[in-house]
C-alpha positions in Angstrom: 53.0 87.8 44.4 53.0 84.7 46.2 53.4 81.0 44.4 49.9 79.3 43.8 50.9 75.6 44.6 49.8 73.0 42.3 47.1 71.1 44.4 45.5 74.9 44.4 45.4 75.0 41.3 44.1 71.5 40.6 41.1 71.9 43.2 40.4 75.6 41.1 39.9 74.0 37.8 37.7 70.8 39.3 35.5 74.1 40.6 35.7 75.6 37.4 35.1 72.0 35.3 32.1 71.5 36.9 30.8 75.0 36.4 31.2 74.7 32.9 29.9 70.6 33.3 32.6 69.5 31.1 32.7 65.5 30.9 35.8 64.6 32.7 37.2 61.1 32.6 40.1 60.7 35.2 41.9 57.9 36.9 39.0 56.8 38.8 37.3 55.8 35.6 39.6 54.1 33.9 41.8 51.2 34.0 44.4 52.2 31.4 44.7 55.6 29.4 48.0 55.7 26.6 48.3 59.5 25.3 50.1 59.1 22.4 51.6 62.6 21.5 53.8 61.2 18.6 50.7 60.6 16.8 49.3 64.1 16.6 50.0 66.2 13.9 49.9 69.3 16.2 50.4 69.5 20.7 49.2 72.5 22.4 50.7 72.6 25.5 49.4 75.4 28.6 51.4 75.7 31.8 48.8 76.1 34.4 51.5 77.8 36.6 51.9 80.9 33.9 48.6 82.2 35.1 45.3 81.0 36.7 43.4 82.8 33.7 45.0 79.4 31.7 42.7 77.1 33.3 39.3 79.0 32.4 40.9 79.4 28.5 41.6 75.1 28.7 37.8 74.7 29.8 36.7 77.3 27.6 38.3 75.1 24.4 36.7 72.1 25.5 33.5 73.8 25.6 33.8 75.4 22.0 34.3 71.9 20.8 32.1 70.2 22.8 34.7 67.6 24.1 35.6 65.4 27.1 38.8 65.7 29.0 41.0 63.2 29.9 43.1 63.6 33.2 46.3 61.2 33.5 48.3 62.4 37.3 48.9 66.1 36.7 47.9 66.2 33.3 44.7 67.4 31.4 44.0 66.2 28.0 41.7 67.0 25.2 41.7 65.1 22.1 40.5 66.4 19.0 41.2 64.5 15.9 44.6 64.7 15.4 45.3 67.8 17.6 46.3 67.5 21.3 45.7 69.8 23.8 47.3 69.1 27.2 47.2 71.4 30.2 50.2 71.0 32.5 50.3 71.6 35.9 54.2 70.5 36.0 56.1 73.2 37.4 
């Protein structure tokens, strides 16, 4: 099985993002973003190398809750109260 490289994977789950027309808010909208994990009660951390089927199950979440995400370099947020969901694309 060959290694999916990480820009691969970041180009498949823009595609997929905007077939589900989830609001994304990334570094070209910004001018400052501060995640602040110590404040949530609970992270949820997914590894976007463990399987492509990862992304699609991050999209679908924001979806179910109707949120935005929130993209900081390699790094896909979804904030939801005081749960964070973050989808790594860190090898």
């Amino acid at each position: 099985m060959r290694k999916i490289e990480t820009e691969e994977l970041i180009e498949d789950f823009y595609e997929l993002d905007n077939e589900y027309k989830i609001p994304l808010i990334d570094e070209e909208a910004y001018a400052k973003l501060k995640v602040k994990k110590r404040k949530a009660l609970a992270t949820v951390i997914f590894n976007a190398h463990k399987s492509p089927d990862v992304i699609e199950g991050f999209l679908k979440l924001a979806d179910y809750f109707k949120s935005i995400i929130l993209k900081k370099k390699k790094k896909f947020f979804i904030v939801l109260g005081s749960i964070l969901f973050v989808l790594d694309f860190k090898e």
